[in-house]
N, C-alpha and C positions, 0 to 999 in steps of 0.2 A: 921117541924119534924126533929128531931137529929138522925145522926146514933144511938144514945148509944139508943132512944126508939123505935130501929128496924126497920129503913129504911135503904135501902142498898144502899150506896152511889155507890158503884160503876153502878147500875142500874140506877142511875138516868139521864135521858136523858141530851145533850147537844148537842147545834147549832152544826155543822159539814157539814158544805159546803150545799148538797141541801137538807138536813134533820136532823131532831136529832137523835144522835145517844146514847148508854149507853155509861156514862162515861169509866166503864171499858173494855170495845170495841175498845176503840180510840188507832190506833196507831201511831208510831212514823210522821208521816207525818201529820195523823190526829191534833197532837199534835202542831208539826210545824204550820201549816196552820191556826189554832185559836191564837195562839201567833203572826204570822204574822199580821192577823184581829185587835186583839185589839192594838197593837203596829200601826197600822193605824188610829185607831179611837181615841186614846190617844191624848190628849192636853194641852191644858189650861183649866184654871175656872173647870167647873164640872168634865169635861173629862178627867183630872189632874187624878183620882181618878180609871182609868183603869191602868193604866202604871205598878203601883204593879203589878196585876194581868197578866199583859201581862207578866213581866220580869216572873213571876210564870210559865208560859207555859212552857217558854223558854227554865227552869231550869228542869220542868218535863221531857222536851228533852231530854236535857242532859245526867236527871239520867237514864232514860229509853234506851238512847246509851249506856251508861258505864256500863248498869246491862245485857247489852243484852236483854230487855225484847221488846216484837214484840206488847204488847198490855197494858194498863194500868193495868190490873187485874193480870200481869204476873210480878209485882211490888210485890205484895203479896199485903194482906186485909191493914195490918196497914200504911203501907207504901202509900197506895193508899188513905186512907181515912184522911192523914194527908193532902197529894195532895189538895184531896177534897174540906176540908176546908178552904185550902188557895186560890185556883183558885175562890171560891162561887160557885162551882157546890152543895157544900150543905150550902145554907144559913144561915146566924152566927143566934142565936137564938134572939131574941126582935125583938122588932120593927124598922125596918128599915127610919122612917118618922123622 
């Protein structure tokens, strides 16, 4: 399901240490901390195929230091649910196979 047919991305759960949390929940450390993970788990062959995703963390840091914002959802809606898309907390639509 897509945001645009009324799922709320920022609700949408994601790993965070020892449970899942709502994306728009996570904050800067939170943030840190899963960019950290997949930038570990990142490599070759399949794994190759986290490394976006992880630099995407990074950069969510980043903007999230430079906006002052203490929590994802303190990004604002659009701004978050661009995030979103780019990290796969909302999954791209088709089939992934």
């Amino acid at each position: 399901m897509s945001p645009a047919a009324g799922e709320d991305p920022l609700r949408r759960p994601v790993s965070a240490g020892a449970g899942d949390k709502p994306f728009g929940a996570f904050t800067v450390a939170d943030v840190e901390a899963r960019a950290a993970e997949l930038t570990a788990a990142a490599g070759w062959g399949p794994t190759a195929r986290v490394a976006p995703v992880a630099r995407g963390w990074s950069e969510l840091a980043r903007v999230m230091q430079a906006a002052g914002a203490a929590t994802v959802a303190d990004l604002g809606r659009e701004r978050a649910t661009e995030f979103a898309r780019r990290l796969w907390v909302v999954p791209p639509s088709g089939s992934l196979l």
